[in-house]
C-alpha angles and dihedrals in degrees: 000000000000121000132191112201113191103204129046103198120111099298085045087045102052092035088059099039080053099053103037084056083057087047101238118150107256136184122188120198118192126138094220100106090196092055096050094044085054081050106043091040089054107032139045106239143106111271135202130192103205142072128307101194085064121104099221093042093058086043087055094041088055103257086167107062092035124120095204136012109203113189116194113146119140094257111070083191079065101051094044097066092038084060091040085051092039094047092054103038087045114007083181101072119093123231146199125189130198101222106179104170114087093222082080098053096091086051099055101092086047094050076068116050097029132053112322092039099201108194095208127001117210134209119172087179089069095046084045084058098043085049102057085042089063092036087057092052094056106043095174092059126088094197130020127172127148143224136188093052098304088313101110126028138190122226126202100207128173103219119221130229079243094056112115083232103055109123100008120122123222100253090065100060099077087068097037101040103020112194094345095060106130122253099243111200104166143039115186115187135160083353092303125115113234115196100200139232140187088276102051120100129209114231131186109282104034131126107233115191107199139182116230123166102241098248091054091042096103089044098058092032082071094042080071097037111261135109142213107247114186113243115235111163124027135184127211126200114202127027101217121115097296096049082046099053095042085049103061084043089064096042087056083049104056085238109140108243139192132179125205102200116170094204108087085208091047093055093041083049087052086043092063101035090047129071105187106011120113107233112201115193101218150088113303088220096059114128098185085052083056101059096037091057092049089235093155086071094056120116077230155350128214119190117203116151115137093261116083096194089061097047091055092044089047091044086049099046091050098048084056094058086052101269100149100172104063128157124199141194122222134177105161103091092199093068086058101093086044104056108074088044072063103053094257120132125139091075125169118187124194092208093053089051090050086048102048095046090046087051093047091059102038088063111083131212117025110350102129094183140354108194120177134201148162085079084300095319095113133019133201113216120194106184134141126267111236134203089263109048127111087230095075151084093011135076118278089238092076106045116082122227125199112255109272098030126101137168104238099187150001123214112194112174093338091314114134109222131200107212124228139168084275094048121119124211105210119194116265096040129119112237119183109213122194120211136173105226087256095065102036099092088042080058105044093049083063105038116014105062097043086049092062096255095145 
């Protein structure tokens, strides 16, 4: 499979280390000679400084004989016109585009069907959005995304001394908690990703990443201890399209909302496109704004302006005035593995949400949906079982998974299955596996092509 990636910012960058460790032929095009020289010095693919928007240069780059086209530079103006060229020199191409501004929203079914027949636009903002949504609805996660169509969800939690689970092991759970025992995936202690088995314990201070089908959430989510609390005032830091966006979402929702923006256009411009949220004109790091609005007695507080280094300073400070519920936006992958050792946890991050929908959509056959965390350290992959698989059609006991791989859950005609040594995968379900990146192409060398991946 060749693959052409126009961009080679943070999104570009982390699509192509993926690929090329899947090795796949890539080819990243960026004019930025800083960017390519970070590129070519780290990863093992062919590199262009130009523009990829530009019709030679595709040609030069092998459009033609390329599987995918992925444009994800910073200007949508830019990928645009990479996917309009692309479309007319090899129609056969397909291609994906990253189109950030919302003026282009109501566009988006016509950009495919129509020149320049985009095959999947993508907008992390909007997944950013959905995710705080589901972050806010569950006060007590750290972490929350769904499969199966929204039917069945998976939940990061930190569990308490005080947690009816601390210190049990997971062979015991059958007898304690019977059928509505919870799927655990994922066990994070001291930074390392745990995959569990029957003789792992949980113990206060873990992370513990678990399966529950939606319905039953509220009702697993007390097994460990926590509770749903409705959300009735939020706080957004930062005006710009996410904040935007977040903030119409609220307003459909009855939930109180008020914006700090520190660009007096910016908050004329959220004036006019917002009926019932409060717009402040300030720093967002403020913290005599803080007090005087009263923000410490928010349900929660996101913080999503463009600049990292002030969303972890606001999310601090907060949590020092007593704000337990923060959430907080993150593109620098490199202040990933610092943020928990800092109390920061319920982290979104616009680039993880780019990387996760376009591989998603580079993998061929029955993958449904390929959704990383841990700032890229795990994935969860839903896919479908096929005829031909060697996950089907004979007991889990006797297949042999990589270390640090595990099947979390079965889903057979809308029934949500548990697996265990005597379960059967039969072809045609959907199965969610869980692997730490070590393990993923280990994984996929078991599972994915025979799965039909590529």
């Amino acid at each position: 499979m060749k693959i052409i990636i126009v961009g080679a910012g943070e999104v570009g960058y982390n699509i192509a280390s993926r690929l090329a460790s899947e090795n796949k032929q890539v080819v990243v095009i960026d004019k930025n000679p800083d960017a390519i020289r970070r590129l070519s010095e780290n990863l093992d693919i062919q590199v262009i400084t130009a523009s990829g928007s530009n019709p030679r240069i595709l040609i030069d780059a092998g459009i033609n004989e390329t599987d995918i086209l992925l444009a994800v530079t910073d200007s949508d103006e830019t990928n645009l016109v990479a996917c309009l060229m692309a479309n007319i020199i090899s129609p056969t191409t397909k291609k994906l585009a990253r189109i950030r501004d919302a003026d282009f929203d109501t566009y988006h079914k016509r950009f495919k069907t129509e020149n320049p027949n985009i095959d999947t636009v993508i907008n992390p903002e909007i997944e950013v959005v959905n995710t705080i949504r589901k972050l806010m609805d569950v006060p007590g996660a750290v972490d929350v995304g769904s499969f199966v169509d929204g039917q069945v969800k998976y939940v990061g939690i930190r569990l308490d001394q005080h947690s009816p689970m601390a210190g049990m092991k997971l062979i015991d759970f059958p007898s304690r908690f019977g059928k509505n025992r919870p799927l655990i995936a994922a066990i994070i202690r001291n930074n390392e990703v745990i995959v569990p088995r029957g003789g792992n314990s949980l113990e206060p201070g873990d992370l513990i990443y678990f399966v529950s089908e939606s319905e039953k959430l509220e009702k697993t989510l007390n097994l460990f201890g926590k509770k749903i609390e409705p959300i009735q005032r939020a706080f957004i830091i930062g005006g710009g399209r996410i904040g935007e966006r977040l903030a119409k979402l609220l307003e459909h929702d009855s939930i109180k909302t008020k914006i700090i923006e520190s660009d007096i256009d910016r908050c004329n411009y959220l004036s006019e496109q917002l009926d019932k949220t409060i717009i402040l004109h300030g720093n967002g790091s403020d913290q005599k704004l803080f007090f005087e609005e009263n923000v410490g007695q928010s349900d929660v507080v996101v913080s999503v302006t463009n600049d990292d280094e002030t969303n972890i300073l606001v999310s601090l400070m907060l949590k020092n005035m007593g704000v337990e519920n923060t959430i907080t936006r993150i593109s620098k992958s490199n202040y990933f593995p610092l943020l928990a050792t800092i109390g920061i946890e319920k982290v979104v991050s616009p680039r993880l949400s780019a990387v996760s929908s376009i591989l998603k959509e580079v993998r061929k056959g029955k993958v449904l949906s390929d959704i990383s965390i841990l700032g890229e350290r795990g994935e969860f992959i839903e896919a479908i079982a096929l005829e031909t698989s060697d996950i089907t059609n004979k007991p889990l006991k006797k297949i042999s998974f990589p270390k640090g791989a595990i099947l979390v859950c079965i889903i057979r005609d809308s029934q949500i299955i548990i697996p265990a040594g005597e379960s059967i995968v039969k072809p045609g379900d959907r199965i969610i596996m869980f692997a730490v990146k070590q393990a993923v192409k280990k994984l996929e060398k078991l599972l994915i092509v025979k799965l039909d991946f590529f």
